[in-house]
C-alpha positions as CSV (number, residue, x, y, z in Angstrom):
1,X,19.3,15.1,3.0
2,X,19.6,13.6,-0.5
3,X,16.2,11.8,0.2
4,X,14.4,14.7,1.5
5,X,15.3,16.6,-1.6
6,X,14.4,13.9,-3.9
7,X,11.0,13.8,-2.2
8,X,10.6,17.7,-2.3
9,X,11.3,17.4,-6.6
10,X,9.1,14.5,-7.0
11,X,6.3,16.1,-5.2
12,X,6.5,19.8,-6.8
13,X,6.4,17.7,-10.2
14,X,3.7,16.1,-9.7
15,X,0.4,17.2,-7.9
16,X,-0.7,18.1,-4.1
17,X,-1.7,16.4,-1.2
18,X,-4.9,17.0,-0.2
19,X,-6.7,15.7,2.8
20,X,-9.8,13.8,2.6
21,X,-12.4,11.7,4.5
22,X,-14.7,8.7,3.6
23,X,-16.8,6.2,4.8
24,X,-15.2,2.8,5.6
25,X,-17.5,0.1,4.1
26,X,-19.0,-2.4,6.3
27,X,-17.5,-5.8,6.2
28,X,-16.5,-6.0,9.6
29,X,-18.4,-3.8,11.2
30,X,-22.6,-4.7,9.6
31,X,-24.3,-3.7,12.5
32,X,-22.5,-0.2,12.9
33,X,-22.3,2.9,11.3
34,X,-19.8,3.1,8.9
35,X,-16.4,4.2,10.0
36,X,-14.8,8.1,9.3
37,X,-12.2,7.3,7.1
38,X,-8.8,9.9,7.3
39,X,-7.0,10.1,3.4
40,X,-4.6,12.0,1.8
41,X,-5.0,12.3,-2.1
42,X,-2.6,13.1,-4.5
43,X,-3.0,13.1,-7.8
44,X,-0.2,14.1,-10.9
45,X,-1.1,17.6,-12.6
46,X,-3.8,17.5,-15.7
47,X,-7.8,16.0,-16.3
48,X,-7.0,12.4,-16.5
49,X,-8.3,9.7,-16.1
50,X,-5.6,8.4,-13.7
51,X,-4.9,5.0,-12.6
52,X,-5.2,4.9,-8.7
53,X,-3.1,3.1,-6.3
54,X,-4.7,2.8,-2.5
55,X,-1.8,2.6,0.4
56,X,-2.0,1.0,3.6
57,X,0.3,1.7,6.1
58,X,2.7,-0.1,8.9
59,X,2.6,-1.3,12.3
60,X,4.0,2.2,13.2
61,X,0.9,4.0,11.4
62,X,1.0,6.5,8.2
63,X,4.5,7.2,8.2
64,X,6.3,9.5,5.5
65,X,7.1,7.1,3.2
66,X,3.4,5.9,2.9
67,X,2.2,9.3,3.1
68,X,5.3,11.3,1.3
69,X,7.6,9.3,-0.5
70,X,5.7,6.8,-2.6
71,X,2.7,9.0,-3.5
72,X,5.2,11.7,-5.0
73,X,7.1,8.8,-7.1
74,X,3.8,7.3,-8.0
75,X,2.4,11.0,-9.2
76,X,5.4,11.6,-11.0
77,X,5.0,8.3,-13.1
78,X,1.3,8.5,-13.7
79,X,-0.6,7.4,-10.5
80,X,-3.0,9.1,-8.2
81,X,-2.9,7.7,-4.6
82,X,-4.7,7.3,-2.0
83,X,-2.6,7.1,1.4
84,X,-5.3,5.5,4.3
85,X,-4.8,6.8,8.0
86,X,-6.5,3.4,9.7
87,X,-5.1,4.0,12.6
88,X,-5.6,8.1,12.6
89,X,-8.6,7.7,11.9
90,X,-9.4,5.2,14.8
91,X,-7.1,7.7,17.4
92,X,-5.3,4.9,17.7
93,X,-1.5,4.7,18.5
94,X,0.7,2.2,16.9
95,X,1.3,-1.1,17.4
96,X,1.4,-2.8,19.3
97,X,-1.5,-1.5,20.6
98,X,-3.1,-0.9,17.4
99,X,-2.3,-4.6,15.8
100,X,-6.0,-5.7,16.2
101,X,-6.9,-2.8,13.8
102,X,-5.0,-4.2,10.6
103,X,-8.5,-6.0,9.7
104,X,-10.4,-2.6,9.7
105,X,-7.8,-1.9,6.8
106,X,-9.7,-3.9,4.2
107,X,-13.4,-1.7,4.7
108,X,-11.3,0.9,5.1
109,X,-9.4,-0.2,1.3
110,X,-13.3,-0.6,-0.2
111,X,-14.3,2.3,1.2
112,X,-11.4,4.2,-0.3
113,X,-12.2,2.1,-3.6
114,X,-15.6,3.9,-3.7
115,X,-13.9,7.4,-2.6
116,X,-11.9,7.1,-5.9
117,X,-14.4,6.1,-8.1
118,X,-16.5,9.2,-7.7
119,X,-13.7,11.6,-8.8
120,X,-13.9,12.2,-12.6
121,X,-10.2,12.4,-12.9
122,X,-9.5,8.9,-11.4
123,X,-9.8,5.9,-13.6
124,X,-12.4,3.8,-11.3
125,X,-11.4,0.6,-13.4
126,X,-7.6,0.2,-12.7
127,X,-7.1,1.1,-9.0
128,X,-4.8,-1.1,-6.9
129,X,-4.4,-2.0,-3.5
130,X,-0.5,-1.5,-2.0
131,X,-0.3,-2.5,1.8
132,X,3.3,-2.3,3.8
133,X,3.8,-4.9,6.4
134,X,0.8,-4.7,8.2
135,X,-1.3,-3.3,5.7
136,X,0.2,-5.9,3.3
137,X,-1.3,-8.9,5.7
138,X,-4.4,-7.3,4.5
139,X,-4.0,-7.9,0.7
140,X,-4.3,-11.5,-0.3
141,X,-8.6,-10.1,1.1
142,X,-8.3,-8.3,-2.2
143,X,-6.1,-11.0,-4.1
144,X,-6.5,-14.2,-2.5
145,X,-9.9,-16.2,-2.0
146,X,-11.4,-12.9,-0.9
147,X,-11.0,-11.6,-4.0
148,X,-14.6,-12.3,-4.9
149,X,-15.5,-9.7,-2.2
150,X,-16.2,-6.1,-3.5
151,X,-16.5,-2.4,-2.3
152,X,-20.4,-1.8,-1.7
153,X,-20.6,0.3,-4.8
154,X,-19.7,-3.5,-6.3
155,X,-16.4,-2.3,-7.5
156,X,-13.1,-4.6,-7.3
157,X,-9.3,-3.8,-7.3
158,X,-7.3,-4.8,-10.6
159,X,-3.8,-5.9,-8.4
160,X,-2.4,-6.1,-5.4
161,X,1.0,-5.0,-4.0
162,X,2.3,-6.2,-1.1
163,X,5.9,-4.6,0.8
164,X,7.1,-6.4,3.3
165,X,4.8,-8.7,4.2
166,X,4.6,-12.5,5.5
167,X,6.1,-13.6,1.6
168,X,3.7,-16.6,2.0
169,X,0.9,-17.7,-0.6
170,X,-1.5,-21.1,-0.1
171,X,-3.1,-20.4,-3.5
172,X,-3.0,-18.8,-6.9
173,X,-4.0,-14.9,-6.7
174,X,-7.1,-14.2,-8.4
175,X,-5.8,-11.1,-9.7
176,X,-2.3,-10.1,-10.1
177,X,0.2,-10.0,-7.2
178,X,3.9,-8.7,-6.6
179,X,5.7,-9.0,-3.2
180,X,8.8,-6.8,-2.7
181,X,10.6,-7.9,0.5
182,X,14.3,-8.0,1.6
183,X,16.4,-11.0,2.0
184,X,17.4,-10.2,4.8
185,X,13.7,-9.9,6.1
186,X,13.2,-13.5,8.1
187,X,9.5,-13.5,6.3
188,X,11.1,-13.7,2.8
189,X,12.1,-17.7,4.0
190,X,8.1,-18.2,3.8
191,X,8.1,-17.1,0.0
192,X,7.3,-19.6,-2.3
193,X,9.9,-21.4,-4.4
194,X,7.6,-22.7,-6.7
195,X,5.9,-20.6,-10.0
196,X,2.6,-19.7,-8.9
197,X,0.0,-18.3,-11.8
198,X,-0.6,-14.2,-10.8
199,X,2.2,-14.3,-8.8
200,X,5.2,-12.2,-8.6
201,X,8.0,-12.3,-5.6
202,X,11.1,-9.6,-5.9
203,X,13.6,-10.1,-3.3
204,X,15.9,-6.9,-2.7
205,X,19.7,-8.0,-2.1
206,X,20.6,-6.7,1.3
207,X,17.3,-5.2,2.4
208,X,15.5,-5.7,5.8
209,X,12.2,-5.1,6.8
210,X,11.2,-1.6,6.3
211,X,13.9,-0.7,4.2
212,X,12.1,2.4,2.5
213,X,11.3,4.2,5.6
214,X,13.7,7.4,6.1
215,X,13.0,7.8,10.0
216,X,14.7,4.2,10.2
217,X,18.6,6.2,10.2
218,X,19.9,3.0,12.7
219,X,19.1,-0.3,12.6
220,X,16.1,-1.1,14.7
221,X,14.2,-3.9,16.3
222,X,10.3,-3.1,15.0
223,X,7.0,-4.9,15.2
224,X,7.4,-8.7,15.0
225,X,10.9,-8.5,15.8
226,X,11.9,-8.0,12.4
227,X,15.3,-5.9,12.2
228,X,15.1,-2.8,10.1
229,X,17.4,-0.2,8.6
230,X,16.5,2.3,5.9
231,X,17.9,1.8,2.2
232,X,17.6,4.5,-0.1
233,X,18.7,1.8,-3.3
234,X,16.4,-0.8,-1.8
235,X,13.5,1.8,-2.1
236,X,14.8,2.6,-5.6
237,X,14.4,-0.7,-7.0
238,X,10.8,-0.9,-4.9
239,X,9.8,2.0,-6.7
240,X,11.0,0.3,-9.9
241,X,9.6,-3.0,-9.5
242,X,5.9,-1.8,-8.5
243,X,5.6,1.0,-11.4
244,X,6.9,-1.4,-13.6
245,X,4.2,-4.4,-12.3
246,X,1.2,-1.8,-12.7
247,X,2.0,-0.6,-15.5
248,X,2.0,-4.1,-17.1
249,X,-1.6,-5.4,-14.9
250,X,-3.3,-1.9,-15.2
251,X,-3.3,-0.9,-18.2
């Protein structure tokens, strides 16, 4: 109950949601037409220009956190967002039916990358890209060696968040990085141990996979196997250590 109230605050402090749609670019799909894209933009009160952070969801599709919870902190601190429906939009389920859609999450993140940069109160030029398990496989295609790819308006994200993703990195980001996973998440055993330039790895204390997602009450075997169990300090210090990484690599 505590949570849902601090959701309710955060959200009448900041601005609304409102429901949008967009094309997908067309990386992975050339020789079709460009994909219907489902979003849900929020966007703290006043003109801007705002900083912009793109979300993409879970194996279990937009879910409240994703859609709720982190765009209301993130609006109260500053941020616009952009929550991405991948697998709405697709009338998919969830996984893991749905996996083989995770690589329609990157047009989808250019497409939204566009979407943004045609609204006069969003800063086109400091927009990340924040995926959560599933959506944060599809980051190091904005961070990694992908990162020389851009939205087909030619536009490029400024960093990269990924929640609770596979922890591993083969090379240097090309643009700033921060992974946020629990320790007791099996994947954080693939982070590296090693100082890597752009890099930034926060392991929560006590945390499992999907730790900031209230409909996890119990623990719970998920996608992957991963155990899981909501944590509302673990999402506190989430919250924390993103707002505090963007606001250092975005301004």
């Amino acid at each position: 109950m505590r949570a849902i109230l601090l959701a309710v605050s955060l959200a009448l402090l900041s601005g609304c949601v409102t429901n949008v749609t967009f094309p997908s670019a067309q990386y992975a799909t050339r020789n079709t037409p460009p994909q219907k894209v489902i979003g849900y933009l929020a966007k703290p009160a006043g003109p801007g220009p705002f900083p912009a952070v793109i979300l993409l969801h879970d194996c279990g599709g937009l879910t409240q956190s994703e859609k709720d919870d982190w765009p209301a902190y993130f609006t109260a601190n500053g941020y616009a967002t952009l929550a991405i429906d991948t697998f709405g939009s697709r009338n998919a389920g969830r996984c893991p039916g749905a996996y083989g859609l995770g690589t329609a999450m990157i047009p989808d993140a250019y497409g939204g990358l566009d979407y943004l940069a045609s609204l006069p109160e969003i800063d086109a030029s400091r927009v990340a890209a924040m995926g959560f398990s599933l959506g944060a496989f599809a980051i190091p295609a904005f961070t990694g060696d992908g990162s020389t790819m851009q939205s087909p308006g030619g536009r490029s994200f400024r960093a990269g968040v990924a929640v609770y993703g596979s922890c591993a990195v083969s090379a240097p980001p090309k643009i700033p990085l921060l992974q946020i996973i629990g320790d007791k998440d099996y994947n954080s055993k693939a982070c590296p141990k090693q100082a890597i330039p752009n890099l930034t790895t926060s392991i929560i204390a006590g945390a499992t996979h999907g730790f900031d997602d209230p409909s996890l009450a119990r623990m719970q075997i998920v996608t992957g196997g991963h155990a899981a169990i909501y944590s509302r300090a673990a999402t506190n210090e989430a919250h924390e250590l993103a707002l505090r990484f963007l606001n250092h690599n975005m301004q």
